[in-house]
C-alpha positions as CSV (number, residue, x, y, z in Angstrom):
1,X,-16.0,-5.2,-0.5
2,X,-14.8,-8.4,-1.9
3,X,-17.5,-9.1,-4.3
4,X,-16.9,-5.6,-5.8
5,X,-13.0,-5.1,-5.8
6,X,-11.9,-8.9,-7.1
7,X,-13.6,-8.5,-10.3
8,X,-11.9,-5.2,-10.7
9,X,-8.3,-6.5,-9.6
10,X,-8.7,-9.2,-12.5
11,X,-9.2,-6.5,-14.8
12,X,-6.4,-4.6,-13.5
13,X,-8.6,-1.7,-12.9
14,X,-7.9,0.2,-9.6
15,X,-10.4,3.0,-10.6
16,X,-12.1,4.3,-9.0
17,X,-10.3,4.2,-5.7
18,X,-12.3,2.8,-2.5
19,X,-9.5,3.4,0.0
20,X,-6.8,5.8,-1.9
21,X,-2.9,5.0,-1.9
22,X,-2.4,8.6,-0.2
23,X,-5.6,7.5,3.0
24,X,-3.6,4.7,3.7
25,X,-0.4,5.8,4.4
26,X,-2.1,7.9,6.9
27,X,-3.7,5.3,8.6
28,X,-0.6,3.5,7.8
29,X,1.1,6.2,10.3
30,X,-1.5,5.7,12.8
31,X,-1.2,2.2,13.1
32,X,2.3,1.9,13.2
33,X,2.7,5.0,16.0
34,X,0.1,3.0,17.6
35,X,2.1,-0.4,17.9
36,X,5.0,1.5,19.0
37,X,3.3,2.8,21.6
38,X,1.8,-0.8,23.0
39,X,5.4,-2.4,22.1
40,X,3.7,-4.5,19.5
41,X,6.4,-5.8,16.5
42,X,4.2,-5.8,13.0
43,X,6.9,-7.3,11.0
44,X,4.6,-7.4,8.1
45,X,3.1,-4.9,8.7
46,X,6.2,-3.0,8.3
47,X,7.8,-4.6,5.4
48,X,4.7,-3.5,3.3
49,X,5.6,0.6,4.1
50,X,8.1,0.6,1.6
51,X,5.8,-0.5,-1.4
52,X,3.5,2.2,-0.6
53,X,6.5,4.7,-0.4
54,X,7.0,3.9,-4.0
55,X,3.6,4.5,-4.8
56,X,3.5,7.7,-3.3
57,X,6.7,8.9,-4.9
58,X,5.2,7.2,-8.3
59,X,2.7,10.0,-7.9
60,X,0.0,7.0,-7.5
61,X,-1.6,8.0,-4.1
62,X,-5.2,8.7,-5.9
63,X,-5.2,4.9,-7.2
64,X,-6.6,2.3,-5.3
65,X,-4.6,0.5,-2.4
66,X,-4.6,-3.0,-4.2
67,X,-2.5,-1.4,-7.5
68,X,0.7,-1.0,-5.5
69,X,0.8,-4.6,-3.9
70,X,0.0,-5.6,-8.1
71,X,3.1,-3.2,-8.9
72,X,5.1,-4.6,-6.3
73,X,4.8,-8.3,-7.4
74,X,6.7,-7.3,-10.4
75,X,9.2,-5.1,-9.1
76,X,12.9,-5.6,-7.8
77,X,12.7,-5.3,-4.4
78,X,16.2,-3.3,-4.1
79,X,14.2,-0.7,-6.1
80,X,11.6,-0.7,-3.7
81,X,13.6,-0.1,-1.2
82,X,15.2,3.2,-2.7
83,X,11.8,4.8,-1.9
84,X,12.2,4.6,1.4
């Protein structure tokens, strides 16, 4: 998966999506109901909701997971956090 999404990421092309924004906030969910449930903290894990929040509400769920984390690097986190 490496060897075919890097080169893409350079580019800055998140078309087309191999695991869409919108799939991994449902797996997101899963995951994090899962932990809950074992009483396992996933601070990471966790902090990284929010930035996919955004890029649901950016209308951006049929773009590639990678773009958000991109859009993320460059925004204010305080606006990220809006989202949530």
């Amino acid at each position: 998966m490496f060897q075919m999404r890097a080169p893409m990421m350079v580019e800055g092309v998140y078309e087309p999506a191999t695991m869409k924004v919108s799939i991994w906030q449902k797996d997101m969910a899963i995951i994090a109901a899962f932990a809950a449930d074992v009483g396992c903290a996933t601070p990471l894990f966790t902090l990284t909701q929010p930035v996919y929040a955004q890029a649901m509400a950016m209308g951006l769920s049929f773009l590639a997971t990678p773009y958000p984390s991109f859009r993320a690097a460059s925004t204010d986190p305080v606006q990220v956090l809006r989202y949530e």
